[in-house]
N, C-alpha and C positions, 0 to 999 in steps of 0.2 A: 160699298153700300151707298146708298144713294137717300137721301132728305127732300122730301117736299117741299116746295118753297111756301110758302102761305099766300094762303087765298084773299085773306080781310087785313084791314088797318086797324079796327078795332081792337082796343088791347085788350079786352074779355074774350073775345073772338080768339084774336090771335092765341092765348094761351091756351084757348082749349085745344085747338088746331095741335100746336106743338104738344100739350098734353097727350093725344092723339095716335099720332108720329114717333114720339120718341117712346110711348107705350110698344108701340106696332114695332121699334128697332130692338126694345130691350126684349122683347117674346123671341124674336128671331137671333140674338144674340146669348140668350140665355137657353135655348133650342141647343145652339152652335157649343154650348160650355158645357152642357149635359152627355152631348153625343162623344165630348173628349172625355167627360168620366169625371166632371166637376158636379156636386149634388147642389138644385135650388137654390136651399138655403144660404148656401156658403157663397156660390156667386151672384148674390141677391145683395146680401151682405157686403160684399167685397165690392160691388157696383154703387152701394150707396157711398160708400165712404171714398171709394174717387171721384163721383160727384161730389162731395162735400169737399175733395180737396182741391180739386179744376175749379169751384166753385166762391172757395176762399182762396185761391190764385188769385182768381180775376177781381177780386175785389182790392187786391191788396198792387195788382198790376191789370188795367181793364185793355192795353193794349201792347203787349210786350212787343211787337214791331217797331213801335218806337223807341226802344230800349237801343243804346248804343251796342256795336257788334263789339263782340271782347275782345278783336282784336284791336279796334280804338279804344280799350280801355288804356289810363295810366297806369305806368308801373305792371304792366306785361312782362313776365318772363318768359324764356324759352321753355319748354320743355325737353327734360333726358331720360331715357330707359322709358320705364313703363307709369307715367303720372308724376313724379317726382319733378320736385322746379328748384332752381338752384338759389342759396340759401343768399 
């Protein structure tokens, strides 16, 4: 799927712009959820509340790239079997 870039610097501008665009992906993706035999409602529903949670992510981390990789994390164990980390 593909996003417009925006047109203006204006940040009234800009938001409707995005208001716009992301209306025009969620038509087209809530299209795409119907035709698998999801109703509206539910994936209307279901779409807001992963917004709400990518949303309160990024507030709580605005740029997780800069989060250290877990493999540089301290105190790294190996992993055995299937998730299990030795005690």
């Amino acid at each position: 799927m593909t996003f417009p870039s925006p047109k203006s610097e204006a940040p009234a501008q800009r938001f409707e712009e995005a208001t716009a665009a992301a209306r025009n992906a969620l038509e087209k993706l809530i299209a795409a959820a119907n035709e698998a035999g999801w109703g509206t409602d539910e994936i209307s529903v279901a779409l807001l509340k992963a917004a709400q949670f990518l949303n309160d992510a990024n507030k709580k981390d605005p740029d997780p790239t800069e989060d250290p990789d877990m493999s540089d994390a301290p105190g790294k164990r190996e992993q055995i079997g299937h998730g299990e980390l030795f005690d």
